[in-house]
N, C-alpha and C positions, 0 to 999 in steps of 0.2 A: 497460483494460490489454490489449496486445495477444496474441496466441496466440503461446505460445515454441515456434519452430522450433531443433531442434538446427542445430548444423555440422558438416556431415562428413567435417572434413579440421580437422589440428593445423598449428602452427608447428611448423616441425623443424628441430635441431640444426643449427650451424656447427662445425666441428672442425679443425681441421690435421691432413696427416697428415706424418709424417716420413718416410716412406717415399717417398709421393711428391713431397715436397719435395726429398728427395735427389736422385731419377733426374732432375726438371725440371733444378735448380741455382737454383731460388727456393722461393717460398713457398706451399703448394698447401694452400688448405682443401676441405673439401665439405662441401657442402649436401646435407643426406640425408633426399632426398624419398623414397628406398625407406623410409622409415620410415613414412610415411602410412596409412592405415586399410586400404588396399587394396595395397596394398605398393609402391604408386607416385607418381608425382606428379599422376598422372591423378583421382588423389580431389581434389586441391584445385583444379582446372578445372572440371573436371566437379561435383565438390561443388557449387563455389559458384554454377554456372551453373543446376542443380537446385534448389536454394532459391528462387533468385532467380523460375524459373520455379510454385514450388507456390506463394511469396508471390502472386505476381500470379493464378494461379489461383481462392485462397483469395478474393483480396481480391474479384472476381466473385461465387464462390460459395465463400459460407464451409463449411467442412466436408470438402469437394470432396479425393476424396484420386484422384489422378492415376496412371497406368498408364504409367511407362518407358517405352521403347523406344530401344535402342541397337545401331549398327552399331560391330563391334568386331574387332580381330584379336585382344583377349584382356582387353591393360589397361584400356581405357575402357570396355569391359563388365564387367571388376571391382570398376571405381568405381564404374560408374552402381549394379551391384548392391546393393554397402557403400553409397552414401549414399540407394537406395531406403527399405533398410530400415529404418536410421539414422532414415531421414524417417516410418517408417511407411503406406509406400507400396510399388509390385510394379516388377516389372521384369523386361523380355525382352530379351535377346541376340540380335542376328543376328550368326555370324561366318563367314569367309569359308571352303570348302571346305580351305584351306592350316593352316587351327587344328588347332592340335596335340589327341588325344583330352586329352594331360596340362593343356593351358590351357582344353577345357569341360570338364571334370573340375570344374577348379577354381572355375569358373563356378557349375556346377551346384550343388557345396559350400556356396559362399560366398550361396547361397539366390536364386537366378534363379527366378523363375515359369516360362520356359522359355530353352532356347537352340538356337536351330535354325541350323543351318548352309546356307549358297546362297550360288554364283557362286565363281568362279575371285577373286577380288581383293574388297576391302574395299568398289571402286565396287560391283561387282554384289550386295553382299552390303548394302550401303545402301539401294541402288534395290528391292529385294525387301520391305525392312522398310517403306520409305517411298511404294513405289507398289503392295504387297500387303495386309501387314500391318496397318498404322495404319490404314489406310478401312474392313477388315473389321472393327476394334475400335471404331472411333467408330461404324461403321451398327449393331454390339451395342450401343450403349449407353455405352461405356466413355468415361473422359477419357486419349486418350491425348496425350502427350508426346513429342516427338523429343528424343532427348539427342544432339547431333551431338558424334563423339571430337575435333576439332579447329577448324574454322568456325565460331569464333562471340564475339559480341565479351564474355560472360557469361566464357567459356572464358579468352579472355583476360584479363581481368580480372581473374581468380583467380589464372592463374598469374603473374600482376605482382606477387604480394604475395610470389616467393621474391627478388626482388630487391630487396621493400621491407626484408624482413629480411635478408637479406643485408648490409646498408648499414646498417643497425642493429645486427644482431650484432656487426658485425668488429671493429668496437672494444673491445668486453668481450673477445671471443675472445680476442685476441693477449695479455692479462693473464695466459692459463695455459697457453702455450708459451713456449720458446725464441726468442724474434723477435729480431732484432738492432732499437738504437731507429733505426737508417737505414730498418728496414724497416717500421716504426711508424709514420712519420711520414706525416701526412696521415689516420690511419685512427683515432683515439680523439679528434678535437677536436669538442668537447660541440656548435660554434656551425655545423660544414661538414659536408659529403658525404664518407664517407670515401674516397677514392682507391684505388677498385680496379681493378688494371691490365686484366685479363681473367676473365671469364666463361664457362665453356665448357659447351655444350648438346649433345645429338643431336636431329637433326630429323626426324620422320618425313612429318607432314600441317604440322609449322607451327603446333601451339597454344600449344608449353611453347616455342620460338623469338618468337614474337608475343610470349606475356605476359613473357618476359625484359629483348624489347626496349624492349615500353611502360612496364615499369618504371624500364628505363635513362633513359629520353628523360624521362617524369615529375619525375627527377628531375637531370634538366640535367648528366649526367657522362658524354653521347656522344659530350665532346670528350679523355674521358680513358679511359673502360673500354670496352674494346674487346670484344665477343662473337664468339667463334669457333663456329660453329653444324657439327657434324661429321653424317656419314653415310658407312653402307657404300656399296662396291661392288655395282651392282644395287637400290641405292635411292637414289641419289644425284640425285633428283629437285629439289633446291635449289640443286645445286652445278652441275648444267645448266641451270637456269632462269639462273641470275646468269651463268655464262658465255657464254650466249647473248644475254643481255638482254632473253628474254623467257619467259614461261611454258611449262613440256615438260611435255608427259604424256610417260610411259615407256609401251614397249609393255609392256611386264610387269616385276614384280617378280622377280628374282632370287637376292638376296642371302637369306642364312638369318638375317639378320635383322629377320624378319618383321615386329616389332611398329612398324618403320621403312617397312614397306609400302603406303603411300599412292604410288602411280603420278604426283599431281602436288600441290604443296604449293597450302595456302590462299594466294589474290592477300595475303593482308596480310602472308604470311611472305617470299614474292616480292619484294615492298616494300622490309620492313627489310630483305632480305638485299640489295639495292641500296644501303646507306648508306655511308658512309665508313669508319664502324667496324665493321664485319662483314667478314669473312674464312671463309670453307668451307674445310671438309678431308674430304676422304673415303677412306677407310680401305676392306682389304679383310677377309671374314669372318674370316680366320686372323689379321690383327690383333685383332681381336675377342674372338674365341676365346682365345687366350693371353693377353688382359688379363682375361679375365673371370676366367681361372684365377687367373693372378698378381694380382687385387685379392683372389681368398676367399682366398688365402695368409696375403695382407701385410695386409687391411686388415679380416679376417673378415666381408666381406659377402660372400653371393651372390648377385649381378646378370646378368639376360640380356645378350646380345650387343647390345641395341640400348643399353644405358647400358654397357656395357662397352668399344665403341667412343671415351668419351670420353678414361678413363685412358688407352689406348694411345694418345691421341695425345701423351702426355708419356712413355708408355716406350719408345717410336719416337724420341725426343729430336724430335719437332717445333713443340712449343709454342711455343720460342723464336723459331721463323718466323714465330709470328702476332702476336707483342707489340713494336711499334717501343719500342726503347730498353731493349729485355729485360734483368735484371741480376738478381745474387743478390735482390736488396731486391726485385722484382716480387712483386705480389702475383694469384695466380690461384685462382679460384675452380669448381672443376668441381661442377654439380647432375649428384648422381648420383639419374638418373629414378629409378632400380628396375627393377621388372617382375618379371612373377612367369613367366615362362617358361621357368626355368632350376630345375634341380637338380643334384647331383651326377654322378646319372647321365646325365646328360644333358650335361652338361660331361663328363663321359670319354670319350661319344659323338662330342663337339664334336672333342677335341683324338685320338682316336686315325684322327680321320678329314686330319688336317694330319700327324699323324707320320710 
């Protein structure tokens, strides 16, 4: 029998909200990956990409317990930390000089073996971990691990499983709302793919855009749900690759929403965001800001500005731009990432800096 590795990441809830059902003029659920172990969705990427790496480890050398190492602006060094421990294993943070003290605070909390800070942007602050760090830990002795926050096909693969349930839930879901049955249909029959019109993400490097899309495609409905992949102003590193039609580094990150701060998305986000059914939006931080406030209102979560950008793009009224054939009956789905770089005061901060 073989050695039981935990998981360290849950399936999370599908919900409607009515709130932002109203403002759309359709039907809006979410998927509430801030509920994850790490407060994001970055545990279930990252999670499963870490197993998948101790398995093969193990299966080498059995016993073999592995030494993290993650380049992070916050959230995917608070997964890799949650599923080090989770696993029974250590883990180190590099984040970028731009980390807030209140996100390695958090870091630190959440039981990092260390977190040290290097480099202007998340690149310099990778290249440090991976051409400093890791060779001084393996010439010690150590077994280390690279946990990269978006590049990688483990990554993706992990986060394809919010689309698998996605398209599994929706059917039970609409059982304990208000749905009109015009708006049902297609989405509860036992033998099909339920019919969801759109999907809406924020992009930062392109991991939780990748595994949305490979789940879409897995499952043959990228000729009907469409994903809207959002980003700020100042990190709109997506929305210039695809209107260019070819890959941009930015010269720098800009926007305060930082955990969106990768300067140029992974080739495979590049890709899908060249399909048919992809559409970019990019918003500015005071959009942001203001939905982040108006979701802890209306919908009591607190989310950072980089998953906060998705709901404003339905209380700016522009969803309806990205969905051909838009109608009360559309069904949209926003993954609200999380992210832990948000508090209250910090949202007072956010919004008396726009008033």
């Amino acid at each position: 029998m073989g050695e039981h590795i935990k998981v360290p990441y849950i399936e999370t809830p599908l919900v409607k909200s009515a709130n932002l059902s109203r403002a759309a003029g359709c039907n809006v659920y979410l998927k509430l990956e801030n509920l994850q172990p790490s407060g994001s969705f970055k545990s279930r990427g990252i999670g499963h990409f870490m197993v998948q790496q101790l398995k093969a480890l193990r299966a080498e050398a059995p016993g073999a317990s592995p030494h993290f190492y993650s380049s992070s602006g916050g959230n995917a060094g608070l997964a890799c930390v949650h599923a080090a421990l989770t696993l029974g294993c250590r883990a180190t943070v590099v984040v970028p000089q731009s980390t807030t003290p209140f996100m390695i605070g958090k870091l630190r909390e959440a039981g990092a073996t260390d977190v040290i800070q290097a480099g202007a942007s998340w690149q310099e602050a990778d290249d440090h971990l991976t051409g400093t760090l890791m060779p001084a830990a393996a010439a010690a002795g150590e077994s280390p691990v690279y946990v990269p926050p978006f590049d990688a096909q483990g990554i993706w693969d992990g986060n394809a499983g919010i689309t698998r349930e996605v398209l599994r839930q929706i059917g039970a879901t609409v059982d304990h709302y208000p749905v009109t049955s015009a708006a049902t249909a297609g989405l509860g029959e036992a033998d099909t793919v339920p019919n969801v019109d759109a999907i809406v993400c924020s992009v930062g490097g392109g991991g939780l855009f990748s595994g949305i899309m490979q789940g879409v495609e897995e499952f043959g409905v990228q000729h009907r749900t469409r994903v809207v992949a959002v980003e700020t102003e100042g990190a709109d590193s997506l929305s210039q690759a695809v209107r260019r039609m070819e890959p941009v580094t930015l010269p720098a990150i800009t926007s305060l929403a930082t955990s969106l701060g990768a300067r140029r998305v992974c080739r495979q986000a590049f890709e899908y965001g060249l399909r048919d059914n992809v559409s970019t939006a990019v918003l500015s931080d005071a959009d942001a800001i203001r939905a982040c406030r108006r979701f802890a209102d209306e919908e009591h979560y607190v989310v950072e500005l980089a998953c906060g950008v998705c709901p404003a793009l339905i209380y700016n009224g522009q969803i309806k731009d990205h969905i051909p054939g838009f109608n009360e009956n559309s069904t949209v789905v926003i993954v609200v990432c999380g992210g832990s770089n948000m508090s209250y005061e910090i949202m007072d901060k956010y919004m008396a800096g726009i008033q």
